[in-house]
C-alpha positions as CSV (number, residue, x, y, z in Angstrom):
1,X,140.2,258.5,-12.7
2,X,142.9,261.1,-12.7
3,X,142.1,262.2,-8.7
4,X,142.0,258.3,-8.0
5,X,145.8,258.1,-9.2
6,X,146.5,260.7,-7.5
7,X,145.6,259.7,-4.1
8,X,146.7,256.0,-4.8
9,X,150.3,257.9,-5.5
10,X,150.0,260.1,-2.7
11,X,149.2,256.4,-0.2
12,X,152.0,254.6,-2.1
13,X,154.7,257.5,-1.4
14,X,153.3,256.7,2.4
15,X,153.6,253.7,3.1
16,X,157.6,253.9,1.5
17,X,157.7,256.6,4.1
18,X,156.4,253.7,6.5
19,X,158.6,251.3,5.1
20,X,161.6,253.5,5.9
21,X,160.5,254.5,8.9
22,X,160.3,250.8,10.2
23,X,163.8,250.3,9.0
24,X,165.0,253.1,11.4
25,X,162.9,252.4,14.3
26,X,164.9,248.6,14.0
27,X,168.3,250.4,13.9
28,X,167.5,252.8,17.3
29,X,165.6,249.3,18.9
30,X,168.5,247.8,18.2
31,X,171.3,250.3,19.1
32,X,169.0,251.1,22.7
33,X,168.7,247.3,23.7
34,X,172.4,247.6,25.0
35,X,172.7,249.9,27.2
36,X,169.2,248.9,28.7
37,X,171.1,245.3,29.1
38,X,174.1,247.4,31.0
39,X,171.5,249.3,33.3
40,X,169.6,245.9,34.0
41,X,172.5,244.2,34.9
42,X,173.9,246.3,37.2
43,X,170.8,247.2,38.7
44,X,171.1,243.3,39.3
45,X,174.5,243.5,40.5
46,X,174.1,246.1,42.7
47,X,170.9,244.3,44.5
48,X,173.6,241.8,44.8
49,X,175.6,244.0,46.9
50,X,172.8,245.3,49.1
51,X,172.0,241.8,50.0
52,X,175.7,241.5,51.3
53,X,175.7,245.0,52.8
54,X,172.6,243.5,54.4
55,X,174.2,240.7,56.1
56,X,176.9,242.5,57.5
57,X,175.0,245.3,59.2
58,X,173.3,242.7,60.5
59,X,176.3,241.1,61.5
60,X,177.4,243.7,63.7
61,X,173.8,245.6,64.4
62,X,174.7,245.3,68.5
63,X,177.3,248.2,67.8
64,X,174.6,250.3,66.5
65,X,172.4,252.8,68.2
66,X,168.8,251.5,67.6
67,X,167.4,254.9,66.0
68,X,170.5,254.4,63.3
69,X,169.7,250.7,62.6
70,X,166.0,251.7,62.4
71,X,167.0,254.2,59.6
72,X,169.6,252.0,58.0
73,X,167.1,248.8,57.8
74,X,164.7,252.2,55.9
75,X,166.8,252.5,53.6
76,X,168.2,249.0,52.6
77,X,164.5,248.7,52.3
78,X,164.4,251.4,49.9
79,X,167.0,250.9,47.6
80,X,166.1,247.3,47.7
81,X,162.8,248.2,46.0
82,X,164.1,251.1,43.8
83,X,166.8,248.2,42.5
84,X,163.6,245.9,41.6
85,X,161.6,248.6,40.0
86,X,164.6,249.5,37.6
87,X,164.9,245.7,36.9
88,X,161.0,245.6,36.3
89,X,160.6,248.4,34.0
90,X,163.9,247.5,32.3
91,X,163.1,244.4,31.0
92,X,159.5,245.5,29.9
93,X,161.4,248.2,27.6
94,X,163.8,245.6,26.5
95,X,160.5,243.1,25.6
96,X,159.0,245.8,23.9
97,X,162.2,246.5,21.9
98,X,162.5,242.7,20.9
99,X,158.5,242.6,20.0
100,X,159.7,246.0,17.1
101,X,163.1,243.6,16.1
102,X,160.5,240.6,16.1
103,X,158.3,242.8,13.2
104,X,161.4,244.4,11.3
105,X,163.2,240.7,11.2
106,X,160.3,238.2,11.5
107,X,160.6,235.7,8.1
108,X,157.1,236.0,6.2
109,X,154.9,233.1,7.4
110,X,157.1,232.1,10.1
111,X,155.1,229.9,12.7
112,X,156.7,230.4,16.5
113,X,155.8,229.7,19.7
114,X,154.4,232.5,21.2
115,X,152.4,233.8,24.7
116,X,149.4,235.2,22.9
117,X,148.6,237.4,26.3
118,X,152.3,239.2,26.4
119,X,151.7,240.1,22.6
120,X,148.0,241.5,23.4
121,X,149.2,243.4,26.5
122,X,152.2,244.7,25.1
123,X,151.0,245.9,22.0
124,X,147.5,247.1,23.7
125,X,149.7,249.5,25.6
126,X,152.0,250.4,22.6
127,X,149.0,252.1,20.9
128,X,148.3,253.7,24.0
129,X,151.5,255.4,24.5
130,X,151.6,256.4,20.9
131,X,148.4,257.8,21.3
132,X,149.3,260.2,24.7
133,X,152.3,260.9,22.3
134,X,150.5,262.6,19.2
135,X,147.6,263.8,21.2
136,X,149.1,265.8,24.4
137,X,146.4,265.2,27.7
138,X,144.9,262.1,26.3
139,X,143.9,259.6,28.6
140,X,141.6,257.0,29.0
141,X,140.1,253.8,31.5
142,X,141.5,250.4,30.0
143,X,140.4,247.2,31.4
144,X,142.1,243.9,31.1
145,X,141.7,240.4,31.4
146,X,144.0,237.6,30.8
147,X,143.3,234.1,31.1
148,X,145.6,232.8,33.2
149,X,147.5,229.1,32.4
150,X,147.3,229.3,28.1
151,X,149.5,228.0,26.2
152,X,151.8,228.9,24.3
153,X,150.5,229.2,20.5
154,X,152.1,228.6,17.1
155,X,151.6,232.2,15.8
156,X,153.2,234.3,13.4
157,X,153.8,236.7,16.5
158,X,154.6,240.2,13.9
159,X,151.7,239.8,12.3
160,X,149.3,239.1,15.3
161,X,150.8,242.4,16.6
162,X,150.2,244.1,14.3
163,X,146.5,242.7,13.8
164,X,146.0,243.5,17.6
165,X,147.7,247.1,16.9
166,X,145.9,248.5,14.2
167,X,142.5,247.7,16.1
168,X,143.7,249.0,19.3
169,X,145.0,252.3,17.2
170,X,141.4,252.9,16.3
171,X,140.3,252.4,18.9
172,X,142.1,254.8,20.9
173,X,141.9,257.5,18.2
174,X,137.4,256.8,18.3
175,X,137.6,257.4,21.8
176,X,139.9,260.7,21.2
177,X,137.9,261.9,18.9
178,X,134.5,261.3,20.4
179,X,136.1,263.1,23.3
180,X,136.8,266.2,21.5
181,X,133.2,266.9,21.7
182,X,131.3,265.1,23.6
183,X,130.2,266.3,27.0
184,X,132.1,266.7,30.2
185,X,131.0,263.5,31.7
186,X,132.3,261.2,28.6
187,X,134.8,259.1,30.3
188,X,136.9,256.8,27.4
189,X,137.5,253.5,28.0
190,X,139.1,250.8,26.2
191,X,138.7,247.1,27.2
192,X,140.8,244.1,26.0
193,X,140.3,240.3,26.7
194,X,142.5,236.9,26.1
195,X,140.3,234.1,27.3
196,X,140.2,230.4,25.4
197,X,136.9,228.9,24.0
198,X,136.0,225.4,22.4
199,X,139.7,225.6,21.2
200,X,140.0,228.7,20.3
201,X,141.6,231.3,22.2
202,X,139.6,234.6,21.9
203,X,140.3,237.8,21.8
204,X,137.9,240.6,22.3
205,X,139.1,244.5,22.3
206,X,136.1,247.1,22.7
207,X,135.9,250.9,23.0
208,X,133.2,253.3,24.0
209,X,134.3,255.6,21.2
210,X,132.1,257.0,17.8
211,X,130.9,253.9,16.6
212,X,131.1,253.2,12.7
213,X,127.6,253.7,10.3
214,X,126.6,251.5,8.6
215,X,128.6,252.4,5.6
216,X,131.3,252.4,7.3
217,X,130.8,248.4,8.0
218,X,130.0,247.5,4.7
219,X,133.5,249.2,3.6
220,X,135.7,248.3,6.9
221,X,138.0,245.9,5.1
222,X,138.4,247.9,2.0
223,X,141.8,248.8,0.9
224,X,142.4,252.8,0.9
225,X,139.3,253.4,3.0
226,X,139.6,255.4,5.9
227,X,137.4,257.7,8.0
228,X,140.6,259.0,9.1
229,X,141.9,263.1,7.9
230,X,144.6,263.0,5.3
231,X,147.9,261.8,7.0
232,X,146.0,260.3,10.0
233,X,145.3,256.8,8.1
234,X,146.1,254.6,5.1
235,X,143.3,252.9,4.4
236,X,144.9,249.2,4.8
237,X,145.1,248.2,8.2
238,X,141.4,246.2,8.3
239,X,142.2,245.2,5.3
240,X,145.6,243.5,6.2
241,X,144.1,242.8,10.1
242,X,141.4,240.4,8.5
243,X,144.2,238.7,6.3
244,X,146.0,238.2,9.0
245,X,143.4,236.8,11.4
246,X,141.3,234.7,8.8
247,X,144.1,233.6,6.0
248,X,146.8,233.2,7.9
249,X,145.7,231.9,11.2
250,X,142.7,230.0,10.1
251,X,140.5,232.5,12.3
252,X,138.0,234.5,12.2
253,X,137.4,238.5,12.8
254,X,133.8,239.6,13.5
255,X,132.7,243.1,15.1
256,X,130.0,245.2,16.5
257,X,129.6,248.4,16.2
258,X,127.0,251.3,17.0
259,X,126.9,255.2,16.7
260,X,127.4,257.1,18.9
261,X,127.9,253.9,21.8
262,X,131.3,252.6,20.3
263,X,132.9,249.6,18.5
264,X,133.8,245.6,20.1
265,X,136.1,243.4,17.3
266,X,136.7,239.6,18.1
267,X,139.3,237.5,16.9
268,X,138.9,234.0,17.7
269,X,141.8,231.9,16.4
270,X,142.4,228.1,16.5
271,X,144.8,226.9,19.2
272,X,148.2,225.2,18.0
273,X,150.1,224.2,20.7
């Protein structure tokens, strides 16, 4: 009873640590989203230029030598595509920075309109990046498909996130960890799905990883349970995943899972336009 206090203190004192760390990560999302704004609307405003600087080469191209308004109309073209790619990759950090405001800030049980796809892709890709940033050389194969043309959803979009990050953590960490010693030829791969179904938009996320044994399955969604070493996991995030899915989406969460061959989790959740 004593050790059990213990580690329940030691995963309380964690998950304040968690708590405070969300609260910063909102303060530097927040204080970064300007000067992202700045770079994406000059980037804008300069593409704006280049389109007049454009015209008026143009304009006057007959008073050019042709190997100068060869290289010229190079590198318009250039800059023209460097201008997009900043805009590009720009607003994608400025989406991902709303989606960690949207967690921090979203009221509890708050219904909104929401593109079920962008939250799967974006935060598929989150736990990815987080991964490559703990674990140095990791990579891995993942495979996506979106249905194209579905609707926007009434969602509580934080809390879908985070069901579709905590699954999309493990999985990266089971194929990490099955790569650590598995033979030379083990290539990790992670797929992830967003298709609709007899109303229900489904959303299937499997890995090639360690698969769970069967006591593992039996104890998935309890609270504290982890397969994870001390400091790598909580304990909570099936638990909270299922809540999130089943209580407060009217879903459901079902999985598959075998050793050694890897895990598949569905969540198949009524459509509310």
């Amino acid at each position: 009873m004593e050790k059990q206090i213990e580690e329940l203190k030691e995963r309380l004192q964690k998950q304040e640590k968690l708590a405070s760390l969300g609260m910063l990560s909102a303060g530097i999302a927040h204080e970064i989203q300007n000067p992202l704004n700045f770079v994406i609307n000059f980037s804008k405003m300069n593409d704006n230029l280049l389109s007049d600087l454009t015209e008026l080469v143009n304009a006057h191209a007959d008073k050019l030598p042709a190997d100068d308004r060869e290289e010229i109309a190079d590198i318009m073209v250039g800059l023209k595509d460097n201008m997009a790619k900043i805009v590009e990759h720009g607003e994608r950090a400025i989406s991902i920075i709303r989606g960690i405001l949207l967690v921090s800030r979203g009221k509890e049980g708050e219904l909104l309109p929401s593109d079920i796809c962008k939250i799967v892709k974006e935060y598929t890709w989150l736990a990815y990046h987080a991964m490559r940033a703990n674990h140095k050389g990791f990579n891995v194969g993942i495979h996506e498909r979106y249905e194209d043309g579905l609707p926007q959803m009434m969602l509580i979009p934080q809390d879908i996130s985070r069901a579709v990050l905590n699954v999309m953590n493990n999985a990266f960490y089971a194929v990490w960890h099955k790569a650590q010693t598995a033979a030379e030829d083990y290539k990790p791969e992670v797929s992830v799905s967003v298709v609709s179904h007899d109303g229900n938009v489904v959303i299937t996320m499997s890995d090639n990883g360690e698969g769970m044994t069967d006591e593992v399955k039996e104890r998935l969604f309890e609270n504290f349970f982890t397969t994870k070493p001390i400091g790598k996991g909580t304990g909570l995030g099936m638990g909270i995943t299922r809540e999130i899915v089943e209580d407060r989406h009217g879903g459901k969460i079902s999985f598959d899972s075998t050793v050694g061959e890897g895990t598949t989790f569905i969540f198949s959740i009524p459509i509310k336009a």
